[in-house]
N, CA, C and O of each residue as an XYZ file, in Angstrom:
444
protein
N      75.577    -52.623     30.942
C      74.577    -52.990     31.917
C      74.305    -51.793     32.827
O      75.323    -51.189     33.168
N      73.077    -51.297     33.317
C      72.605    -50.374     33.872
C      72.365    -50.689     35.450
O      71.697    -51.545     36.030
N      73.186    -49.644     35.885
C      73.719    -49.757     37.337
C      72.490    -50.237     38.272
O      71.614    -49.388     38.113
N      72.071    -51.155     39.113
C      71.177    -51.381     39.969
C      70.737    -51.168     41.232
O      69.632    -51.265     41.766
N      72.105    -50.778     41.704
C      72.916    -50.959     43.112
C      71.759    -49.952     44.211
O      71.469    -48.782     43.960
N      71.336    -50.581     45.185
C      70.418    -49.977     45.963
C      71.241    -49.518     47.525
O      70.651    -48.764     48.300
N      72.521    -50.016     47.832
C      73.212    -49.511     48.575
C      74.747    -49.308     48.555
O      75.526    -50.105     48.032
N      75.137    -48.043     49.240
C      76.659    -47.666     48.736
C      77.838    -49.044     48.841
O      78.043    -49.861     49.739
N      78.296    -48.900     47.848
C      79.337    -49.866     48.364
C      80.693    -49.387     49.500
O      81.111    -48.230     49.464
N      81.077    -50.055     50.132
C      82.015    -49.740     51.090
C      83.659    -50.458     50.686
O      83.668    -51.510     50.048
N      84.588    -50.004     50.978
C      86.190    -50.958     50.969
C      86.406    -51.691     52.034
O      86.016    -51.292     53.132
N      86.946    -52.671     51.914
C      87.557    -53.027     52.997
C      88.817    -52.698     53.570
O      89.527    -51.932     52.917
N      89.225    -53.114     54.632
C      90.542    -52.697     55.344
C      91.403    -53.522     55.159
O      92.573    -53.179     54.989
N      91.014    -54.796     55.150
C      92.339    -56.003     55.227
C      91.361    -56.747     54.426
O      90.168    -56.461     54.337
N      92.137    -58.019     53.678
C      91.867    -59.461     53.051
C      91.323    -60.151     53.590
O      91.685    -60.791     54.577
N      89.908    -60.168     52.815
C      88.486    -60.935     52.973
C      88.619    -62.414     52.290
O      87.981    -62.305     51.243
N      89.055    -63.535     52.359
C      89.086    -64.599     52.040
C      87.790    -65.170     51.911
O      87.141    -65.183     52.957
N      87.145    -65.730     50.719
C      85.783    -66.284     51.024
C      85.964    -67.758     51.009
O      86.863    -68.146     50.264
N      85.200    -68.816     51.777
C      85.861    -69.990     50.866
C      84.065    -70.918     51.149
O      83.197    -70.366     51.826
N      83.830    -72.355     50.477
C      82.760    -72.632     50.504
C      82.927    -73.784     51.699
O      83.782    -74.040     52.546
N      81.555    -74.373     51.274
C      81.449    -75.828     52.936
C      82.260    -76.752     52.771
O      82.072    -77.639     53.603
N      83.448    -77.053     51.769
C      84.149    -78.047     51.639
C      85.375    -77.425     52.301
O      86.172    -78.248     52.752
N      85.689    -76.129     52.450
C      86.915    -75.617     52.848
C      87.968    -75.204     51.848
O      89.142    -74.985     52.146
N      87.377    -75.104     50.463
C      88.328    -74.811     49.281
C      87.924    -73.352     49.158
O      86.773    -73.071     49.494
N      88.863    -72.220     48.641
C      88.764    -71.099     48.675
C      87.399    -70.307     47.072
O      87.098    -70.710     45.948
N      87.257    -69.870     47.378
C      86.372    -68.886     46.175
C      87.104    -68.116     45.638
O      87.577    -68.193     44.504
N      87.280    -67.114     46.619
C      88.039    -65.740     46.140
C      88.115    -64.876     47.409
O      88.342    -65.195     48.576
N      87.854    -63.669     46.827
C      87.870    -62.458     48.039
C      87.309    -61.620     47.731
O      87.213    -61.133     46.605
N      86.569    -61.130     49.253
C      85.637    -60.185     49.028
C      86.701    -58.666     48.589
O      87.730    -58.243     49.115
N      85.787    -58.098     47.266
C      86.357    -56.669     46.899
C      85.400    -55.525     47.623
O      86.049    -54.495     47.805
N      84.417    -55.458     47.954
C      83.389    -54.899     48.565
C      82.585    -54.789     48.891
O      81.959    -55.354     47.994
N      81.630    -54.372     49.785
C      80.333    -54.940     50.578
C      79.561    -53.865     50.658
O      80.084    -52.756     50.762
N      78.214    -54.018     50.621
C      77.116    -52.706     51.325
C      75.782    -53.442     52.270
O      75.875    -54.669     52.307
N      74.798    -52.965     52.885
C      74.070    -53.712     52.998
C      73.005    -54.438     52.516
O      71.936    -54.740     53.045
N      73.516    -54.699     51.304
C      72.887    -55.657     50.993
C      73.038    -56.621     50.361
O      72.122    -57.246     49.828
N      74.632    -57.003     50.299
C      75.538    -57.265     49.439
C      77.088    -57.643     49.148
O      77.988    -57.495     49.975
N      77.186    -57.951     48.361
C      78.773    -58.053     48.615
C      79.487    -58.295     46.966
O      78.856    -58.355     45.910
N      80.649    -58.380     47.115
C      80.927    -58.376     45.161
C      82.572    -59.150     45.877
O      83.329    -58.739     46.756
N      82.607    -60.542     44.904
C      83.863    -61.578     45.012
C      84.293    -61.897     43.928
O      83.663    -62.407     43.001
N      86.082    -61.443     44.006
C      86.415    -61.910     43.283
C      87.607    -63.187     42.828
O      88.676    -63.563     43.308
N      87.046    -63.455     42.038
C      87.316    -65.110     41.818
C      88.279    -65.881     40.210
O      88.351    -65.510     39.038
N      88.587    -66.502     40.611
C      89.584    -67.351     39.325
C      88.796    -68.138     38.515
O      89.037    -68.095     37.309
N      87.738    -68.981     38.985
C      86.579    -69.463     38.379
C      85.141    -68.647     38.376
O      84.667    -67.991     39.304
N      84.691    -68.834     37.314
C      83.174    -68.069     37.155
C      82.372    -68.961     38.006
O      82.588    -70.161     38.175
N      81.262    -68.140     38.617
C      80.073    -68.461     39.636
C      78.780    -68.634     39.038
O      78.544    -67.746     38.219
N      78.117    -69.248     39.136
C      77.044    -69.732     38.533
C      75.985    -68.703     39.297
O      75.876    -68.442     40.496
N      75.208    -68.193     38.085
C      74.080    -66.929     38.669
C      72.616    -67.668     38.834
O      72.004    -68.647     38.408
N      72.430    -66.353     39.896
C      70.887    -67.129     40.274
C      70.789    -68.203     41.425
O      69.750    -68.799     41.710
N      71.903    -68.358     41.995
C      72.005    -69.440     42.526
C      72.521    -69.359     44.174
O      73.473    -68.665     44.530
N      71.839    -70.060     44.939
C      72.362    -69.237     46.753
C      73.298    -70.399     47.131
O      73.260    -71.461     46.510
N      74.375    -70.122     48.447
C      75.232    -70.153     48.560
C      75.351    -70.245     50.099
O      74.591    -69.581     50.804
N      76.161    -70.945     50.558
C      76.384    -71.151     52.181
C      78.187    -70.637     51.919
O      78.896    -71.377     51.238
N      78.841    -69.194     52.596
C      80.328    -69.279     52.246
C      80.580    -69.370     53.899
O      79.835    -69.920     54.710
N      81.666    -68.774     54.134
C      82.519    -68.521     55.125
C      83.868    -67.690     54.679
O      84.820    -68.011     53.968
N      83.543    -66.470     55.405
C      84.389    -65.695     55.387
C      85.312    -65.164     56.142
O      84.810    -64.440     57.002
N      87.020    -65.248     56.202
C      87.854    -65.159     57.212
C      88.475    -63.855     56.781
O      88.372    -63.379     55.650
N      89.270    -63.212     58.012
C      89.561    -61.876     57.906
C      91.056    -62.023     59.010
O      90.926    -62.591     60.094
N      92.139    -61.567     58.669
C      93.301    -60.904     59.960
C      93.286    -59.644     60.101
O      94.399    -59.140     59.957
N      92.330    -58.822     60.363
C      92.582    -57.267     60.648
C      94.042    -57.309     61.713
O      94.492    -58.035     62.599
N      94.453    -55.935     60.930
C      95.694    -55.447     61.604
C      95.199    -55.051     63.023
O      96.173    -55.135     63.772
N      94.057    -54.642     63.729
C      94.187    -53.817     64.746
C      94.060    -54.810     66.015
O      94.396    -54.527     67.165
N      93.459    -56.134     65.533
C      93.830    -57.267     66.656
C      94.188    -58.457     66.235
O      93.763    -59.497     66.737
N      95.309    -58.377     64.918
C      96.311    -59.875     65.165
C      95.737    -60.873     65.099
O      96.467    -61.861     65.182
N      94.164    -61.159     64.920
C      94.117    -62.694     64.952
C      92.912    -63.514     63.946
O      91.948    -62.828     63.606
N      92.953    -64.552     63.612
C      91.645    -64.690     62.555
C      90.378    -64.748     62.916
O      90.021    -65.710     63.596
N      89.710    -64.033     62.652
C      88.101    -64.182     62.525
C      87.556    -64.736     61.551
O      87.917    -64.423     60.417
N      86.178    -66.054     61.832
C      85.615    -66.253     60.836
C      84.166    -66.170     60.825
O      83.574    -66.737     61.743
N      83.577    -65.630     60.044
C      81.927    -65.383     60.046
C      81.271    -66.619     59.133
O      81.991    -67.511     58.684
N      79.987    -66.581     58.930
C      79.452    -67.520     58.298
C      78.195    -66.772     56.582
O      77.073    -66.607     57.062
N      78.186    -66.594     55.878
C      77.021    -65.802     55.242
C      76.560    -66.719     54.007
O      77.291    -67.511     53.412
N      75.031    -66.427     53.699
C      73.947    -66.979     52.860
C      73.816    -65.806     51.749
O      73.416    -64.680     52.045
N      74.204    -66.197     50.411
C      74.269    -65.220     48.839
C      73.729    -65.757     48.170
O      73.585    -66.980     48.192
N      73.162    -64.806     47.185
C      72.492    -65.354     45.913
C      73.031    -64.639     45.223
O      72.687    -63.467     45.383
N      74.165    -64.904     44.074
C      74.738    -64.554     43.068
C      73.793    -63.967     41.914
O      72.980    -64.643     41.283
N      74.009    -62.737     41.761
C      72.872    -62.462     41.105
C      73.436    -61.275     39.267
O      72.721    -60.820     38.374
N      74.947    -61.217     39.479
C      75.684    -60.605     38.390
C      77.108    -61.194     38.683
O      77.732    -61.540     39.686
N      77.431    -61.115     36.649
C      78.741    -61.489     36.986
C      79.291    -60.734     36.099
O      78.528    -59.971     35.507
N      80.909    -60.705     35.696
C      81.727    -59.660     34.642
C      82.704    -60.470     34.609
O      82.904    -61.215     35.568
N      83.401    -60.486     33.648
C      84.824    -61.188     33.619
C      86.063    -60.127     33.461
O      86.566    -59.747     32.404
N      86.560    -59.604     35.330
C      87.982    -58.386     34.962
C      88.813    -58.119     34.873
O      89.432    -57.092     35.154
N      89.176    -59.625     34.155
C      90.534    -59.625     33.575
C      90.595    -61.024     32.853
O      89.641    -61.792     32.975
N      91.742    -61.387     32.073
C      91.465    -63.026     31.317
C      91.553    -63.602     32.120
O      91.281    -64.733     31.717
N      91.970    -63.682     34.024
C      92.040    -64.833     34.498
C      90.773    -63.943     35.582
O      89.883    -64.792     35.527
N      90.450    -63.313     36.082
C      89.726    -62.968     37.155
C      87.733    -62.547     36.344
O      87.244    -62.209     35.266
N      87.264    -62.884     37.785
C      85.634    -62.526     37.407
C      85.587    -62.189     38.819
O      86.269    -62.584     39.765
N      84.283    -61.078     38.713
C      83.515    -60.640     39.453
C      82.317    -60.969     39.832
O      81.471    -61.256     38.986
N      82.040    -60.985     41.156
C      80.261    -61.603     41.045
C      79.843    -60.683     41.911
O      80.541    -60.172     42.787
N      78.519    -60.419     41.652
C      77.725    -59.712     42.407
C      77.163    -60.527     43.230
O      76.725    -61.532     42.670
N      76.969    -60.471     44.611
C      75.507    -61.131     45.813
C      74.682    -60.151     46.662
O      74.937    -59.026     47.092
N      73.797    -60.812     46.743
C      72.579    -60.355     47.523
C      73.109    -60.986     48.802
O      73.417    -62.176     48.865
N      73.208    -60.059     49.903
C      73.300    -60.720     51.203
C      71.996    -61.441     51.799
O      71.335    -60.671     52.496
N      71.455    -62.778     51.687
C      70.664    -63.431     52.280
C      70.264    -63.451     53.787
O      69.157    -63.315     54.309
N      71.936    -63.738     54.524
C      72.055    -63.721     56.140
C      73.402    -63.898     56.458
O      74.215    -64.596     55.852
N      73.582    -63.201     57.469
C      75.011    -63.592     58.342
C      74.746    -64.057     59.497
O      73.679    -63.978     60.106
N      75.951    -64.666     59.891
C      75.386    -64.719     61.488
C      75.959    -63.659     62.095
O      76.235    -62.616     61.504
N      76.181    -63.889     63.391
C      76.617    -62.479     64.121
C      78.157    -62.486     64.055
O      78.559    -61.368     64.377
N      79.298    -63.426     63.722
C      80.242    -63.311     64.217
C      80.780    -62.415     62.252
O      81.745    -61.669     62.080
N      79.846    -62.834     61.240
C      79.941    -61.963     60.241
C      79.330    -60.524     60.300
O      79.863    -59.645     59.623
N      78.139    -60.211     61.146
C      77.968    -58.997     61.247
C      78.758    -58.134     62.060
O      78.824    -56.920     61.868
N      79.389    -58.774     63.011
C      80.708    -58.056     63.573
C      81.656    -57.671     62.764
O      82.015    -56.496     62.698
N      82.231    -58.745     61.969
C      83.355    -58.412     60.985
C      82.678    -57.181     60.078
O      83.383    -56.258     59.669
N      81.550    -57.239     59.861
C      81.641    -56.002     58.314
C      81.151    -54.732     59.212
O      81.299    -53.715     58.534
N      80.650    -54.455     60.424
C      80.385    -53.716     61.240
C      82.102    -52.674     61.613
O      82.374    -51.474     61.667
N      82.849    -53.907     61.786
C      84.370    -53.331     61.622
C      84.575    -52.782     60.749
O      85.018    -51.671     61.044
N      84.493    -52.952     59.659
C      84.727    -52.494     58.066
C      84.374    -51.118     58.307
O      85.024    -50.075     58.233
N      82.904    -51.439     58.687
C      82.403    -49.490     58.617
C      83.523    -48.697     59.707
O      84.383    -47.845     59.485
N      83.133    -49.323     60.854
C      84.216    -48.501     61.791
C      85.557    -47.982     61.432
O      86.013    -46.893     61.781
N      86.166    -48.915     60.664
C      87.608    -48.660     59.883
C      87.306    -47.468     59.069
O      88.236    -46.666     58.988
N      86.127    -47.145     58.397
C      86.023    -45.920     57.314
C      85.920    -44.803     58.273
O      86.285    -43.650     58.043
N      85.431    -45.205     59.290
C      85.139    -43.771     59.891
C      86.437    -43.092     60.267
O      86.586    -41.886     60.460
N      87.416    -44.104     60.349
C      89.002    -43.193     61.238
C      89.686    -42.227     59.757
O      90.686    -41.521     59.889
């Protein structure tokens, strides 16, 4: 498959937990850019298809949980390993307490 990607991807610093509106987990975010994000997961994700998650974070540098809210449209998937898959999303929307969290992310690259 021929690479698409319209913005850099970034790492994260600490464990991105994603989970959906029932409160059962997805997976975890492996990396984000702006426009985007890539999760990985134990069950395959159905493509094409948008998404209400919630995403929690314990960064080491203040001890405590944060949770943001974000809108995806799954738009690639890979299977990378016999039990794990990858999905690609289109970031739809965050709210602000998620644009804080990945705003951190960048800040963390810069040190």
């Amino acid at each position: 498959m021929k690479d698409q990607r319209r913005f850099t991807r970034k790492s994260l610093h600490c464990m991105v937990s994603v989970f959906n509106g029932e409160g059962s987990s997805v997976g975890n975010l492996v990396d984000y850019s702006e426009g985007g994000v890539m999760v990985a997961s134990y069950l395959a994700i159905a493509l094409n298809e948008t998404f209400e998650f919630s995403i929690v974070d314990i960064p080491n540098n203040i001890g405590r949980k944060r949770t943001g809210k974000i809108t995806l449209k799954s738009v690639w998937s890979h299977q990378l390993t016999n039990t794990m898959f990858g999905t690609g999303f289109e970031l739809i929307e965050a709210d602000e307490q998620a644009k804080e969290m990945f705003a951190s992310y960048d800040d963390a690259q810069d040190d």
